[in-house]
PDB file as gemmi writes it, atoms N, CA and C in Angstrom:
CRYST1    1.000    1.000    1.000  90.00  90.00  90.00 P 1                      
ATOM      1  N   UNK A   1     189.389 253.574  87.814  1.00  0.00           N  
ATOM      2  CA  UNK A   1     188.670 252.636  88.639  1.00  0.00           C  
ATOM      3  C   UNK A   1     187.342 253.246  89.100  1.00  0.00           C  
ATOM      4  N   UNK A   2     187.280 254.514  89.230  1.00  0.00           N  
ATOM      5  CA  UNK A   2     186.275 255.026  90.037  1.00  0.00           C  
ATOM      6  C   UNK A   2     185.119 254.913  88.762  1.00  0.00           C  
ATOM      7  N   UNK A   3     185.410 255.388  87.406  1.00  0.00           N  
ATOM      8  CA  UNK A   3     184.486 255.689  86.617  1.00  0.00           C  
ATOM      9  C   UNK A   3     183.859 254.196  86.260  1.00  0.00           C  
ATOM     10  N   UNK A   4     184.801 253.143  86.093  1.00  0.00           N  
ATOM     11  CA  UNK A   4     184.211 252.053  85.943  1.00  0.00           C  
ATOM     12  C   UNK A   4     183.338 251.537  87.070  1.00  0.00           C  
ATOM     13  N   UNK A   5     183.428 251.546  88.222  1.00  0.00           N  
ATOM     14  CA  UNK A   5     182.436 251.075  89.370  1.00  0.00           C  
ATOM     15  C   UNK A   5     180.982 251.950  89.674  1.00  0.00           C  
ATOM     16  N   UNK A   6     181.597 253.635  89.715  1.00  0.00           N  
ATOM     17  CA  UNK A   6     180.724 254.215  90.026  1.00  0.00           C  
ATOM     18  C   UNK A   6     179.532 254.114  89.304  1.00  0.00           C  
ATOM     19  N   UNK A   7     179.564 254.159  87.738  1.00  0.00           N  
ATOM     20  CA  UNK A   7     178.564 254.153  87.141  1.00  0.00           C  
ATOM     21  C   UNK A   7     177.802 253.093  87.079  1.00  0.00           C  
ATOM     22  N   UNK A   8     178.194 251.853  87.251  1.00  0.00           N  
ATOM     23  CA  UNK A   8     177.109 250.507  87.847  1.00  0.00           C  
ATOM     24  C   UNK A   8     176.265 250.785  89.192  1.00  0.00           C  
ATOM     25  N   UNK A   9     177.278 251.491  90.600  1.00  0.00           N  
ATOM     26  CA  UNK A   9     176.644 251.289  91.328  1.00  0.00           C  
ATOM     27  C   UNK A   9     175.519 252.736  91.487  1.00  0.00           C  
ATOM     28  N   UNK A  10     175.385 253.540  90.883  1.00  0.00           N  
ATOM     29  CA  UNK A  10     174.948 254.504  90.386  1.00  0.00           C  
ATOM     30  C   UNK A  10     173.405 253.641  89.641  1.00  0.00           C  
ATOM     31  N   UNK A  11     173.821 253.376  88.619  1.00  0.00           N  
ATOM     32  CA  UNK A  11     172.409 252.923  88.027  1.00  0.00           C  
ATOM     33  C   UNK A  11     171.394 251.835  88.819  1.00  0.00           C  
ATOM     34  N   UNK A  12     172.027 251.008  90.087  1.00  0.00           N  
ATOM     35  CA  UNK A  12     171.937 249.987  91.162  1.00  0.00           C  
ATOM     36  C   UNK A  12     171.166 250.901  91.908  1.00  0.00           C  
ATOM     37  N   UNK A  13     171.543 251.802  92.677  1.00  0.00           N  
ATOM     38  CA  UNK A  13     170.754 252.652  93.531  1.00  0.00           C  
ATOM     39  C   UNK A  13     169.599 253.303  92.380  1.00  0.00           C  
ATOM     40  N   UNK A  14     169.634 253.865  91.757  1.00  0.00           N  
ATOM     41  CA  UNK A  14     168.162 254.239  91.456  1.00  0.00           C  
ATOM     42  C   UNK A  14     167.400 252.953  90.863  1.00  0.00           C  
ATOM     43  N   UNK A  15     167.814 252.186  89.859  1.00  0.00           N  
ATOM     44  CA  UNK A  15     167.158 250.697  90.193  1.00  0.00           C  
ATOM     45  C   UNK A  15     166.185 250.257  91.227  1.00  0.00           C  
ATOM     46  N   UNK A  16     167.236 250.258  91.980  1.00  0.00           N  
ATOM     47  CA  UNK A  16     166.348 250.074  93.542  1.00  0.00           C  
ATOM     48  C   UNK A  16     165.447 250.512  93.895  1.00  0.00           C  
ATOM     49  N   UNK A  17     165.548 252.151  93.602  1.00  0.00           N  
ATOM     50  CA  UNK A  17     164.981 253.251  94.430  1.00  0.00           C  
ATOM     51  C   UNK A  17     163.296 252.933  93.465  1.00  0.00           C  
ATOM     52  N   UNK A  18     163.414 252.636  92.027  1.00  0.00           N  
ATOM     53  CA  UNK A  18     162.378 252.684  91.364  1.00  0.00           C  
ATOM     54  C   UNK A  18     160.979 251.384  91.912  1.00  0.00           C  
ATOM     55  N   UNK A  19     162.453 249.997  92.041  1.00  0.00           N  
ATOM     56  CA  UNK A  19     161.891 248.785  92.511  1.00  0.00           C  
ATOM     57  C   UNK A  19     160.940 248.611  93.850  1.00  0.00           C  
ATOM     58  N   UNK A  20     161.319 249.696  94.658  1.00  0.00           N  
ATOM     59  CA  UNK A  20     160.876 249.772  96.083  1.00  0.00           C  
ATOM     60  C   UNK A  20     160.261 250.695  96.487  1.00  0.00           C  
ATOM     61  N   UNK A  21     160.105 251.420  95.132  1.00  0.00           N  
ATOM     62  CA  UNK A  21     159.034 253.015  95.476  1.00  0.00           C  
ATOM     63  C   UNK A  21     157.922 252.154  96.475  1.00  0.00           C  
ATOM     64  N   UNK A  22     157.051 253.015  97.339  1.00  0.00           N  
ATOM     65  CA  UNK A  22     156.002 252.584  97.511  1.00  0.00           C  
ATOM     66  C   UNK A  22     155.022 254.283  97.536  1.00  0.00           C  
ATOM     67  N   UNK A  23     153.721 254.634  97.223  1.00  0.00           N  
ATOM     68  CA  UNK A  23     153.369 255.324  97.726  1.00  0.00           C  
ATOM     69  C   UNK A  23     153.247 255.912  98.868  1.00  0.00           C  
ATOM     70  N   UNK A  24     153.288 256.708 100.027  1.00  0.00           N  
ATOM     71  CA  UNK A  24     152.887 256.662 100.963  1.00  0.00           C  
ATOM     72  C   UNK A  24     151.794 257.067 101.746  1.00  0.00           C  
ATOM     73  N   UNK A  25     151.085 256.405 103.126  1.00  0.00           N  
ATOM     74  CA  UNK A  25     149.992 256.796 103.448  1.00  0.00           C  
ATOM     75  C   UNK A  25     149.460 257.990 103.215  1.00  0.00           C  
ATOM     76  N   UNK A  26     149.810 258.980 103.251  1.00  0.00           N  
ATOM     77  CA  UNK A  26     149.312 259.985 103.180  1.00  0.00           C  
ATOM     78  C   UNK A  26     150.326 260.985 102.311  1.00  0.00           C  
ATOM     79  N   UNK A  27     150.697 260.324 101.171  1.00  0.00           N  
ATOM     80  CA  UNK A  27     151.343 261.029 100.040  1.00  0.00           C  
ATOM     81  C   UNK A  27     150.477 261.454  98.759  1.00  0.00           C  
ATOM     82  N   UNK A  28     150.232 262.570  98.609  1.00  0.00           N  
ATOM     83  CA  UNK A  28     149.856 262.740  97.191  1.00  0.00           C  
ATOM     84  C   UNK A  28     150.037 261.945  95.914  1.00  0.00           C  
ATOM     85  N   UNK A  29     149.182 261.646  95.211  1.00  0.00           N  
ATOM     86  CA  UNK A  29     149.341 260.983  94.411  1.00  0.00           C  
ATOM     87  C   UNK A  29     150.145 261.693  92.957  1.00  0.00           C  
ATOM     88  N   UNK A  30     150.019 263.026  93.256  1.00  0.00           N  
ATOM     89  CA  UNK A  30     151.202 263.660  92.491  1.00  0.00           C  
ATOM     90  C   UNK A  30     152.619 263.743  92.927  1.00  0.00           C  
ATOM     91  N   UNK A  31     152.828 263.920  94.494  1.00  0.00           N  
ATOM     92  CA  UNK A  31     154.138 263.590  94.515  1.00  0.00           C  
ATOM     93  C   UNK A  31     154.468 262.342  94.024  1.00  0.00           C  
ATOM     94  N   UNK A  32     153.745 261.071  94.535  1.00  0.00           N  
ATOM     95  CA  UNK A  32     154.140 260.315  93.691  1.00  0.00           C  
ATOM     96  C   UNK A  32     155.116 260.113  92.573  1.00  0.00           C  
ATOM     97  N   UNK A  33     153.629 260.415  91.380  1.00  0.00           N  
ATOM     98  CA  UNK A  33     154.376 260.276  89.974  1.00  0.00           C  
ATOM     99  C   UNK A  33     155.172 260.681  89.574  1.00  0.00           C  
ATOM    100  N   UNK A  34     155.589 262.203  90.310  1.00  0.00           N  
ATOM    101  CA  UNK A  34     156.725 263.311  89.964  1.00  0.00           C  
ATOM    102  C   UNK A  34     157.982 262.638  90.379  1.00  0.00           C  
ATOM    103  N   UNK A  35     158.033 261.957  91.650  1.00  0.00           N  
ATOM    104  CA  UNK A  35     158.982 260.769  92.119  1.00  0.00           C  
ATOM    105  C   UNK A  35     159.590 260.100  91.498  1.00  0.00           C  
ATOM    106  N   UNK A  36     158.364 259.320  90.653  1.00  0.00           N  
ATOM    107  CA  UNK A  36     158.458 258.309  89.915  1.00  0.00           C  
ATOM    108  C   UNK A  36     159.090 258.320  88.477  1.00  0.00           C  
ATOM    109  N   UNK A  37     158.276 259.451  87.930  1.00  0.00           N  
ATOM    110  CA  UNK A  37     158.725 260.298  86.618  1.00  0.00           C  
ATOM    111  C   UNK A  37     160.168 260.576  86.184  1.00  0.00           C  
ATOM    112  N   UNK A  38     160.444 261.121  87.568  1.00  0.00           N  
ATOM    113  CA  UNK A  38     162.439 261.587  87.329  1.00  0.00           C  
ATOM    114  C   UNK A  38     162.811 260.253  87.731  1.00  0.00           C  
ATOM    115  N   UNK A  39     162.717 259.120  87.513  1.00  0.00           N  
ATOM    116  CA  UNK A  39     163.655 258.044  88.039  1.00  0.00           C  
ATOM    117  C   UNK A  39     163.127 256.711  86.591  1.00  0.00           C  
ATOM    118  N   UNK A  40     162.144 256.932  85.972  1.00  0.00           N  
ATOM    119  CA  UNK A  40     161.607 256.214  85.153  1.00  0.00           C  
ATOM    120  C   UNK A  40     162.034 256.469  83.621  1.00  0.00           C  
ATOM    121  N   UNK A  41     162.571 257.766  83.467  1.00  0.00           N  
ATOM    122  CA  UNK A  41     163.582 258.166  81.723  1.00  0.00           C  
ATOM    123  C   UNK A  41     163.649 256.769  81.093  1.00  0.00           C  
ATOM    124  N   UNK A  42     164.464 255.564  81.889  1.00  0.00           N  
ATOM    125  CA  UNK A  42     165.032 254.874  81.044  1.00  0.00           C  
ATOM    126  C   UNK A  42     164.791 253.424  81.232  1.00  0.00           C  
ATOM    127  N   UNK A  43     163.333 253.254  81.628  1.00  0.00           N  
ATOM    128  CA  UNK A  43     162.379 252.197  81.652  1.00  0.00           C  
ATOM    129  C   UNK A  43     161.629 252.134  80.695  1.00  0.00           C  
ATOM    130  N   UNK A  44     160.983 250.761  80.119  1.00  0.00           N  
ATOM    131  CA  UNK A  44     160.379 250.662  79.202  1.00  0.00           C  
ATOM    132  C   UNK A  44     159.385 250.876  79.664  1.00  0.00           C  
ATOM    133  N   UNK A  45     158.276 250.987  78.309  1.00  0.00           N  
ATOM    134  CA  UNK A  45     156.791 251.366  79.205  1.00  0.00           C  
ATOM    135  C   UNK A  45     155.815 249.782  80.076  1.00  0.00           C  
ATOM    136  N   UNK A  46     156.630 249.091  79.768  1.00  0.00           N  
ATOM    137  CA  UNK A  46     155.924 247.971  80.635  1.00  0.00           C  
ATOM    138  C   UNK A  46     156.646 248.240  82.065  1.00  0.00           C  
ATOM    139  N   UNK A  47     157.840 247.984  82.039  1.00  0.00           N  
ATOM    140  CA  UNK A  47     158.332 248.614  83.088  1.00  0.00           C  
ATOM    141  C   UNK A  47     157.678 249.353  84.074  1.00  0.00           C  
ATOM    142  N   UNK A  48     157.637 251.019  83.254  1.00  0.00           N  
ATOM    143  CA  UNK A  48     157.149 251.972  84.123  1.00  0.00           C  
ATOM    144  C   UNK A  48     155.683 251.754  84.581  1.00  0.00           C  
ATOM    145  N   UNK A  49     154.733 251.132  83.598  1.00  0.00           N  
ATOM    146  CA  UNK A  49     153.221 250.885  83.747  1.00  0.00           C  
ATOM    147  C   UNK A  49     153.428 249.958  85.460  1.00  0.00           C  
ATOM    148  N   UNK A  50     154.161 248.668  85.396  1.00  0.00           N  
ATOM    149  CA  UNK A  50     154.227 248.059  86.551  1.00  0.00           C  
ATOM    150  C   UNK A  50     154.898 248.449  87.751  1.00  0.00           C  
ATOM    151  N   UNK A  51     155.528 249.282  88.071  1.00  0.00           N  
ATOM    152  CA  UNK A  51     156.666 249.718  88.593  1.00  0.00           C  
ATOM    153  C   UNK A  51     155.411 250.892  89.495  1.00  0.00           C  
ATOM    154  N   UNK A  52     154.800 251.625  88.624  1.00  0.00           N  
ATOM    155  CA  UNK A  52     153.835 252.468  89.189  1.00  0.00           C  
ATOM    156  C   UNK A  52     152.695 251.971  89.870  1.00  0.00           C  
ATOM    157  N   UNK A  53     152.391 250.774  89.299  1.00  0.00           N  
ATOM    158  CA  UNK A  53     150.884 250.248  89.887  1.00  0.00           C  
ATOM    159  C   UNK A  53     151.692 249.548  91.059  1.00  0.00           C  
ATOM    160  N   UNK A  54     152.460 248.691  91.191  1.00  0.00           N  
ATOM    161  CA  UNK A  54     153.297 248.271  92.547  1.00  0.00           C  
ATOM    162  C   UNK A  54     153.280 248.759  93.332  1.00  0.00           C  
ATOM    163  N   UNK A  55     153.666 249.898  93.071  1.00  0.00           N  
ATOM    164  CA  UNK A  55     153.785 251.267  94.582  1.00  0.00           C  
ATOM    165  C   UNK A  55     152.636 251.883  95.201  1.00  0.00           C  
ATOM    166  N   UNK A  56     151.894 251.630  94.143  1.00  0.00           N  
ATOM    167  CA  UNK A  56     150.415 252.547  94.553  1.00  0.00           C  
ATOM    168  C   UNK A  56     149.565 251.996  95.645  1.00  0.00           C  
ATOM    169  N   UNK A  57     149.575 252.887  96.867  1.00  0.00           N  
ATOM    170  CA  UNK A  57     148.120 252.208  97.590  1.00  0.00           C  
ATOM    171  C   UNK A  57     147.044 250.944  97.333  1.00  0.00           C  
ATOM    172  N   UNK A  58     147.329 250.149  98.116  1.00  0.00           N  
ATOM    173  CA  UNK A  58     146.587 248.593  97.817  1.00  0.00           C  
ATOM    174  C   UNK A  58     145.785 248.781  96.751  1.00  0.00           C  
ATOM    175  N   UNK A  59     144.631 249.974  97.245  1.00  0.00           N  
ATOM    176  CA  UNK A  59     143.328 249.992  97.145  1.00  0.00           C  
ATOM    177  C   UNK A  59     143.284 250.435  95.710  1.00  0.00           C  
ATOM    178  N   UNK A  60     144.211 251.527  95.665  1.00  0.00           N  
ATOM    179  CA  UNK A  60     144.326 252.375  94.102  1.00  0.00           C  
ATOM    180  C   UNK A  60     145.265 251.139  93.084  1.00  0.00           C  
ATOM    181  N   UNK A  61     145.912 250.873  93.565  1.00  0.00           N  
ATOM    182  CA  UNK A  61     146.678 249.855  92.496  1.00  0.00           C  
ATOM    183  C   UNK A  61     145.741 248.303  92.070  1.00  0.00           C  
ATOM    184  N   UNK A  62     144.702 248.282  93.336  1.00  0.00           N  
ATOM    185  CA  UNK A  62     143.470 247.226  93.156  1.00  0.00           C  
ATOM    186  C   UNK A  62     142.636 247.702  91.647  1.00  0.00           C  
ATOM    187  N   UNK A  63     142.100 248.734  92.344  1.00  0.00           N  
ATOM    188  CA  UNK A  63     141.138 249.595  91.092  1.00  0.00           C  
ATOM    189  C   UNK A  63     142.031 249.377  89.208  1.00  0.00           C  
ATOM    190  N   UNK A  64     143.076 250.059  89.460  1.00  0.00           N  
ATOM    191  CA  UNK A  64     143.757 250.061  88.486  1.00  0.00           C  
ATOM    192  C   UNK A  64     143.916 249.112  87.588  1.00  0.00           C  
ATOM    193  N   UNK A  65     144.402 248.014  88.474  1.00  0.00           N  
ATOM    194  CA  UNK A  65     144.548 246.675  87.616  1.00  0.00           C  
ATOM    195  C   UNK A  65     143.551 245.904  86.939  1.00  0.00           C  
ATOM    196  N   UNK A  66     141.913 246.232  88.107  1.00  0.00           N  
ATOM    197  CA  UNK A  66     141.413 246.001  87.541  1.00  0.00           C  
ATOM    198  C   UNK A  66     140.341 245.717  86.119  1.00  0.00           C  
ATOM    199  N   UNK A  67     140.895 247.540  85.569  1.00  0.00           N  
ATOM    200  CA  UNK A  67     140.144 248.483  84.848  1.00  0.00           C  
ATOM    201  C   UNK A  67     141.299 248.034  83.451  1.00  0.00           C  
ATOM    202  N   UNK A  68     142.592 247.249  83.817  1.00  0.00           N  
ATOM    203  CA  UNK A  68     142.970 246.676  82.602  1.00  0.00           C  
ATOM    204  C   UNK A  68     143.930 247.795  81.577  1.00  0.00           C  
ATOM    205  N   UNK A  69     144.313 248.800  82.234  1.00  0.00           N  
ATOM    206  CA  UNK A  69     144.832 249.736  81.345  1.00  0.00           C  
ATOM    207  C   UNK A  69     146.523 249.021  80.281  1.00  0.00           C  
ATOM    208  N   UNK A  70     145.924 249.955  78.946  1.00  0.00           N  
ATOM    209  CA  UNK A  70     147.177 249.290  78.124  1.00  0.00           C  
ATOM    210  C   UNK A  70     148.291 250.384  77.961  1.00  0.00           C  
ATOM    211  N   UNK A  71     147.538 251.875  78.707  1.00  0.00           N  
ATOM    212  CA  UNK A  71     148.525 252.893  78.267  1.00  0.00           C  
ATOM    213  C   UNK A  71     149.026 253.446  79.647  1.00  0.00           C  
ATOM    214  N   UNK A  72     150.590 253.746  79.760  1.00  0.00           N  
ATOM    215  CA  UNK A  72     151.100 254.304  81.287  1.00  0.00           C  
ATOM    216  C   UNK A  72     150.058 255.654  81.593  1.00  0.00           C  
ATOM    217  N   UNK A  73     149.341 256.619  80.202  1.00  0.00           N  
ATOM    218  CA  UNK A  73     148.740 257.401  80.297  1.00  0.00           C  
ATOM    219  C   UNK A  73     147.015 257.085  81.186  1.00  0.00           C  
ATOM    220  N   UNK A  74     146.890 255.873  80.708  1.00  0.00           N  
ATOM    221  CA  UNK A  74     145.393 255.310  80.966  1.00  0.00           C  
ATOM    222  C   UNK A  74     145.455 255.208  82.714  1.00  0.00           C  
ATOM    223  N   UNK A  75     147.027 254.432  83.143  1.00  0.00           N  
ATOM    224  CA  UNK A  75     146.949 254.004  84.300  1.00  0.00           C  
ATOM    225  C   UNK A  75     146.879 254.991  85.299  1.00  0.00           C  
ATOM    226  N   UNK A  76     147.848 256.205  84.568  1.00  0.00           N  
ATOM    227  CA  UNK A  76     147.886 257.303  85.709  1.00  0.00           C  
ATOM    228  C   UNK A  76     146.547 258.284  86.098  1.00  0.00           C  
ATOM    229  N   UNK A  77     145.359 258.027  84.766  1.00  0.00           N  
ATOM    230  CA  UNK A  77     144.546 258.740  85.084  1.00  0.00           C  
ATOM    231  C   UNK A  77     143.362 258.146  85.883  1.00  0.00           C  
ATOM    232  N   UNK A  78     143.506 256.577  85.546  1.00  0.00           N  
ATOM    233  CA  UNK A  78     142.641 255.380  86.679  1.00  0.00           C  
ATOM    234  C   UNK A  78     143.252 256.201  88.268  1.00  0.00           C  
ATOM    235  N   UNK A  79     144.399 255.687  88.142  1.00  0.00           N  
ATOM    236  CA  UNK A  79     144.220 256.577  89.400  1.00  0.00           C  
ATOM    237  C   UNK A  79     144.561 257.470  90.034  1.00  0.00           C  
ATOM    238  N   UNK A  80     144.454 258.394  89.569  1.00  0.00           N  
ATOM    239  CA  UNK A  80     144.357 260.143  89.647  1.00  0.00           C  
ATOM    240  C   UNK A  80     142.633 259.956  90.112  1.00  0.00           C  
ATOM    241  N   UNK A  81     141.358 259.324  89.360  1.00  0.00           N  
ATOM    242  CA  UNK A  81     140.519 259.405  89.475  1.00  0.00           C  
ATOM    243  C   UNK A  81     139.974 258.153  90.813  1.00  0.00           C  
ATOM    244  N   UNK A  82     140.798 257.510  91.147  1.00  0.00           N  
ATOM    245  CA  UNK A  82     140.612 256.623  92.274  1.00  0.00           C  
ATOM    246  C   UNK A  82     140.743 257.160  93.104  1.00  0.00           C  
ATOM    247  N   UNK A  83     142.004 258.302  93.368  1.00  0.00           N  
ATOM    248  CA  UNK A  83     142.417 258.809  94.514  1.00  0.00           C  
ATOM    249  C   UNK A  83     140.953 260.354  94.862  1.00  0.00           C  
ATOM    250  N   UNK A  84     140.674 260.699  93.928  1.00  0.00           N  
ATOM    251  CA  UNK A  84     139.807 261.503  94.028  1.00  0.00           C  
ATOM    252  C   UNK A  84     138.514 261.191  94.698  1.00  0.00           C  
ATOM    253  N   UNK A  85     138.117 260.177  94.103  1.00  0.00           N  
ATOM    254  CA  UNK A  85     136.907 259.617  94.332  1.00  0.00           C  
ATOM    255  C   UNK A  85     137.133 258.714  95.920  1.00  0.00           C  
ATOM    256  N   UNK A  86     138.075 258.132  96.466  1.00  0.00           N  
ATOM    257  CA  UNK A  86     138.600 257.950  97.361  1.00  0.00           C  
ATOM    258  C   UNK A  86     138.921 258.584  98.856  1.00  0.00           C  
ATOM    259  N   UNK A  87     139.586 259.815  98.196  1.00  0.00           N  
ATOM    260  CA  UNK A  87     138.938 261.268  99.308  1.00  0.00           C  
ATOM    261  C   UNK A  87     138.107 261.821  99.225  1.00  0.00           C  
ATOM    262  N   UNK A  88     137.512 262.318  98.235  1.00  0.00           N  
ATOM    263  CA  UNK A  88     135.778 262.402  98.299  1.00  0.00           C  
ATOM    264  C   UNK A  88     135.174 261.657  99.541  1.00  0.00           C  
ATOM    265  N   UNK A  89     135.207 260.242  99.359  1.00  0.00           N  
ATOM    266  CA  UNK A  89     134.669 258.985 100.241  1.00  0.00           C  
ATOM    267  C   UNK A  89     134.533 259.470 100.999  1.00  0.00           C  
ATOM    268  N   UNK A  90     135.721 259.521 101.929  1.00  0.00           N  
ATOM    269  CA  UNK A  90     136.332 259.732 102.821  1.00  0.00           C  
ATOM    270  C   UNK A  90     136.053 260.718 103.872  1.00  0.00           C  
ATOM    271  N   UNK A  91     135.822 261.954 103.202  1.00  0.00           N  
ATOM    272  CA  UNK A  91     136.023 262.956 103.638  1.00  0.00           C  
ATOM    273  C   UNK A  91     134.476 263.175 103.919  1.00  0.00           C  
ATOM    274  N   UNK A  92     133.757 262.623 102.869  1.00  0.00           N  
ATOM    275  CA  UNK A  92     131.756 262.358 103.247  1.00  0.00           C  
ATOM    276  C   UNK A  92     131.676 261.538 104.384  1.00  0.00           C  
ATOM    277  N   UNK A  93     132.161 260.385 105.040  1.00  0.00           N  
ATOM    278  CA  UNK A  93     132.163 259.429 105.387  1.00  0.00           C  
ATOM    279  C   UNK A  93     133.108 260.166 106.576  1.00  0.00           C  
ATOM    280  N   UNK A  94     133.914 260.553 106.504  1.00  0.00           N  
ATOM    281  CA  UNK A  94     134.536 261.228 107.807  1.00  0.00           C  
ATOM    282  C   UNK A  94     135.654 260.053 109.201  1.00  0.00           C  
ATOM    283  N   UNK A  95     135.503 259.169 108.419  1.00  0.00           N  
ATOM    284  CA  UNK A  95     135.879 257.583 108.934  1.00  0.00           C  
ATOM    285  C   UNK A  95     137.009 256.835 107.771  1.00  0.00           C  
ATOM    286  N   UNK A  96     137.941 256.172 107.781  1.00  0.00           N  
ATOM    287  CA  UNK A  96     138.603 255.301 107.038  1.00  0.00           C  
ATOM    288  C   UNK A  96     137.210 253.976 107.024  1.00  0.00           C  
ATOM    289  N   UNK A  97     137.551 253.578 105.446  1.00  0.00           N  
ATOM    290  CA  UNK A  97     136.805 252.552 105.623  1.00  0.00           C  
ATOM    291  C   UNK A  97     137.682 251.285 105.825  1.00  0.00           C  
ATOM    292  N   UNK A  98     136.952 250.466 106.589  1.00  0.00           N  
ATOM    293  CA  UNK A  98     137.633 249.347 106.805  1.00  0.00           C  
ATOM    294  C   UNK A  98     137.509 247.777 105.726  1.00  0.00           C  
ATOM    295  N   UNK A  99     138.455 246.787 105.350  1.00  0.00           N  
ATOM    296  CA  UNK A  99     137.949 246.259 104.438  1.00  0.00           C  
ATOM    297  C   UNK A  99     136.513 245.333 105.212  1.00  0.00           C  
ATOM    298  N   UNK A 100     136.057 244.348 104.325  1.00  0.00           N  
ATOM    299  CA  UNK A 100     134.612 244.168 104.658  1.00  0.00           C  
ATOM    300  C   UNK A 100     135.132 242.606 104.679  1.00  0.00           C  
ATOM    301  N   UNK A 101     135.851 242.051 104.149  1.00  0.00           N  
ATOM    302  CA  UNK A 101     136.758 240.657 104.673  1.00  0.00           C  
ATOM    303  C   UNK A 101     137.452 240.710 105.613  1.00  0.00           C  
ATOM    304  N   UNK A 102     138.033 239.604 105.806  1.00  0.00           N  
ATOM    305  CA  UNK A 102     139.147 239.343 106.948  1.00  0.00           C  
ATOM    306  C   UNK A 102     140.226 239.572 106.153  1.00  0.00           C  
ATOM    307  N   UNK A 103     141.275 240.012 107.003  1.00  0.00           N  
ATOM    308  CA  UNK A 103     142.561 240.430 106.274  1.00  0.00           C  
ATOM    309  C   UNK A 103     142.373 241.118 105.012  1.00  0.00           C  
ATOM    310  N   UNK A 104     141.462 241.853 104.397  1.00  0.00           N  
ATOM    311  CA  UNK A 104     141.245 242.675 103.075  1.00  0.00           C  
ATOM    312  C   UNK A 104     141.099 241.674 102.064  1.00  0.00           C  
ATOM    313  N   UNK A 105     140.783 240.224 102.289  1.00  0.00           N  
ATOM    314  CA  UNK A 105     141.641 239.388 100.983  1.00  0.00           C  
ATOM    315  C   UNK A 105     139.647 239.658 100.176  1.00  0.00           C  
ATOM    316  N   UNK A 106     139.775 239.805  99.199  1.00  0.00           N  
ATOM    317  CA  UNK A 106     138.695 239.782  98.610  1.00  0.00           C  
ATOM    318  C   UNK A 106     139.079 239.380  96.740  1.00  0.00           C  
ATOM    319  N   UNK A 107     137.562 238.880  96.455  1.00  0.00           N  
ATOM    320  CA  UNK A 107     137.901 238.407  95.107  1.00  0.00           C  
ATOM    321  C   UNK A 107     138.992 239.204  94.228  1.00  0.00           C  
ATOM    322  N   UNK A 108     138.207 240.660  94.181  1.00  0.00           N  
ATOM    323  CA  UNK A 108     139.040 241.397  93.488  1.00  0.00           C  
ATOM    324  C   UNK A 108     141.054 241.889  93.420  1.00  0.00           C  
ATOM    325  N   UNK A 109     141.148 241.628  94.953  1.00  0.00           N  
ATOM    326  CA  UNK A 109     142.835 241.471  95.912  1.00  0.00           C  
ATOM    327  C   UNK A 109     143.398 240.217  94.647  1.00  0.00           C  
ATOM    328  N   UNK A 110     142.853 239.320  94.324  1.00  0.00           N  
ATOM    329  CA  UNK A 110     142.924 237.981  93.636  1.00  0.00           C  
ATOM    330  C   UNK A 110     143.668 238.155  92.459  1.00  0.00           C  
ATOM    331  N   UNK A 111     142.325 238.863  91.806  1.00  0.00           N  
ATOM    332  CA  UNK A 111     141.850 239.060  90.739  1.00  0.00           C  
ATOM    333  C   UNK A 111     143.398 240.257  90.209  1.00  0.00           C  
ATOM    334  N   UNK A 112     143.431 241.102  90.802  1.00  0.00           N  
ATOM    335  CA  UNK A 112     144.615 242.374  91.131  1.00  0.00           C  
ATOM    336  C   UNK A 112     145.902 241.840  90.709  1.00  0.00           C  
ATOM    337  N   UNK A 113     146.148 240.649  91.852  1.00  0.00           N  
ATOM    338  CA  UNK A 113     147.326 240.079  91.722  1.00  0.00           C  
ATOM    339  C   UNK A 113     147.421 239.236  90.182  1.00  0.00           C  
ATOM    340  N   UNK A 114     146.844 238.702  90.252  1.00  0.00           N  
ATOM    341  CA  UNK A 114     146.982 237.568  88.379  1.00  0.00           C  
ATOM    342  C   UNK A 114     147.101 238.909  87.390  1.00  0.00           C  
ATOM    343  N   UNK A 115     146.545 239.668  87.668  1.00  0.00           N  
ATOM    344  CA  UNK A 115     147.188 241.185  86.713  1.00  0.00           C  
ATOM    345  C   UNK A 115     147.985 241.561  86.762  1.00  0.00           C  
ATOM    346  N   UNK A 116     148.544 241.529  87.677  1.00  0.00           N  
ATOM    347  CA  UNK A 116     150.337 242.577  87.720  1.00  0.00           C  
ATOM    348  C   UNK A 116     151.257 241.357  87.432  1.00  0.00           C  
ATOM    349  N   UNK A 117     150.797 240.232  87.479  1.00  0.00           N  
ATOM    350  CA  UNK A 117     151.326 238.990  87.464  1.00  0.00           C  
ATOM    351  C   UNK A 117     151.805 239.109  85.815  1.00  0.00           C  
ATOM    352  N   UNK A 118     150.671 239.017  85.112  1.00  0.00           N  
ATOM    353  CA  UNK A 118     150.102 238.774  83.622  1.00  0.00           C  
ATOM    354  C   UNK A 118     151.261 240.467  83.313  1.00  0.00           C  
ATOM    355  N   UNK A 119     151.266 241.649  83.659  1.00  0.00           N  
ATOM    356  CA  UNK A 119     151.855 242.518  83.164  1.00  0.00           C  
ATOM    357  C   UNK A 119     153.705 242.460  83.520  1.00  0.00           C  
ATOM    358  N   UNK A 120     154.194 241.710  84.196  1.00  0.00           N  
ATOM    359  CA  UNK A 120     155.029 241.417  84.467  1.00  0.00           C  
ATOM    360  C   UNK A 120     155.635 240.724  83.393  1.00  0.00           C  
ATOM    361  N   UNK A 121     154.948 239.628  82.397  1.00  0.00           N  
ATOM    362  CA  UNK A 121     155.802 238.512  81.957  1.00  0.00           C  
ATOM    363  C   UNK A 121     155.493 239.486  80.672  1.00  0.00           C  
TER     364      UNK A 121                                                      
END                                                                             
């Protein structure tokens, strides 16, 4: 009994764990992927491509989508180079920037979503 249940609810929890990653505020974008990496073995690469941009910081998973990547390799280096260029910003600027709309919604927020949308189906 045990071997038959355990191993469903076994593959259920990391399921999950993959479904609900989120980056966090102030998480490396390498812990991240390393996160992501050991829990992704046995996802397809559409899968893992969406699964990663989901979790990622609004702003970095904005960039990403928008730049259209077809390879999980392409996406991780969009933003590897978002996050860089991002603290760079940042760190010149010495301030968080704030968005420049109300509620952040901007064309591109739009534009973001019909992409992960479109990589989904």
């Amino acid at each position: 009994m045990r071997e038959r249940f355990a191993n469903n609810n076994q593959n259920w929890i990391v399921w999950q764990g993959v479904t609900t990653r989120q980056q966090g505020a102030i998480q490396t974008l390498d812990t991240y992927v390393t996160d992501l990496t050991n829990k992704f073995r046995w996802l397809s690469i559409t899968e893992k491509m969406r699964y990663f941009v989901q979790g990622l910081r609004p702003e970095v998973s904005e960039t990403v989508l928008l730049r259209q990547p077809k390879l999980f390799r392409e996406v991780e280096e969009i933003a590897r180079l978002t996050c860089a260029v991002k603290n760079t910003m940042g760190s010149v600027v010495g301030v968080a920037r704030q968005p420049s709309h109300p509620a952040g919604i901007t064309g591109a927020n739009v534009k973001s979503r019909a992409l992960l949308a479109k990589m989904e189906r």
